[in-house]
N, C-alpha and C positions, 0 to 999 in steps of 0.2 A: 504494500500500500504506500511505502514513501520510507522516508527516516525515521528512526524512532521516535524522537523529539517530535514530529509531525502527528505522528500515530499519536500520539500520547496528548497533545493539545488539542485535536480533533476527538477524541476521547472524552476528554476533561470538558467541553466545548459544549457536547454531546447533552451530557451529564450539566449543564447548567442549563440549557434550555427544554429540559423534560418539563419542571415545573410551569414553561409560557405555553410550552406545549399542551398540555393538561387543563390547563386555563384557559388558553384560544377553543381547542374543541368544547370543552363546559359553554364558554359563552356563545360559540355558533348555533351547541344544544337549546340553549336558553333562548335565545334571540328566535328562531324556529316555532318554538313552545308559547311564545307570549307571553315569559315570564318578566318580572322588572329586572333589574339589571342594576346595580351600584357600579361607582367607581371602579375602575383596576387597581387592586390591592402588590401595586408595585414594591414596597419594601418584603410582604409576606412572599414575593414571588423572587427575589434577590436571596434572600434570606435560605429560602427554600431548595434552589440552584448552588447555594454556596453550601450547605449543608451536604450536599451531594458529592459536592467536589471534594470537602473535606473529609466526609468518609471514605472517597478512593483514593484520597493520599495515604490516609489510613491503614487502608488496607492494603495498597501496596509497601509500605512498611514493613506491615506485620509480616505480610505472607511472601515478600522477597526473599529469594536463597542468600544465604549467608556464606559467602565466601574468601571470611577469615580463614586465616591457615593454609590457605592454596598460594598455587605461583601463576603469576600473571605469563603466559605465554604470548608473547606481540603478535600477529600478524607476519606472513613472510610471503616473499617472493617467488611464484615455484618456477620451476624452467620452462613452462609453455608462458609462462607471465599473469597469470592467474596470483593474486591475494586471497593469502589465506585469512579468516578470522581470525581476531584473538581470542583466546581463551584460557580456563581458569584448571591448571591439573593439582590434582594432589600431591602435594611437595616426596621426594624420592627419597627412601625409608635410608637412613644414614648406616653406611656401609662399618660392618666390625672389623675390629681391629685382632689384626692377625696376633695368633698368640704366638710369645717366643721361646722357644726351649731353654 
């Protein structure tokens, strides 16, 4: 779909406009129906969007892998010219030390 950074603001974007979303369709409902109609309760519709966002910040927090303890492996160069990703291996188990007679 794009960069991550994009994904993730297109996401977050997503996730704020639910609650206008929800409110536009109610008021088409209404409007339809011949009900009265108040003002647009814009702070409760801010509020409600932000609410959102800041539980998926939250929850990616929580539920992102945790990759203390690993080695960062860069990206490389392979011989057709292809980049590789970088990535996270588990650091290599330290070698024993030779016993001496």
């Amino acid at each position: 779909m794009g960069p991550p950074l994009l994904r993730l603001l297109i996401t977050r974007g997503a996730l704020f406009a639910v609650p206008f979303l929800i409110w536009l369709l109610w008021w088409a409902w209404a409007r339809r129906s011949g009900r009265a109609m108040g003002s647009t309760p814009w702070p409760w519709l801010f509020a409600a969007g932000s609410v959102l966002v800041g539980g998926s910040l939250m929850a990616g927090a929580i539920f992102h892998r945790d990759n203390r303890g690993e080695v960062y492996v860069p990206g490389e160069v392979t011989a057709s010219g292809q980049v590789s990703k970088g990535r996270f291996e588990a650091p290599a188990p330290p070698k024993a030390k030779a016993a001496r007679p």
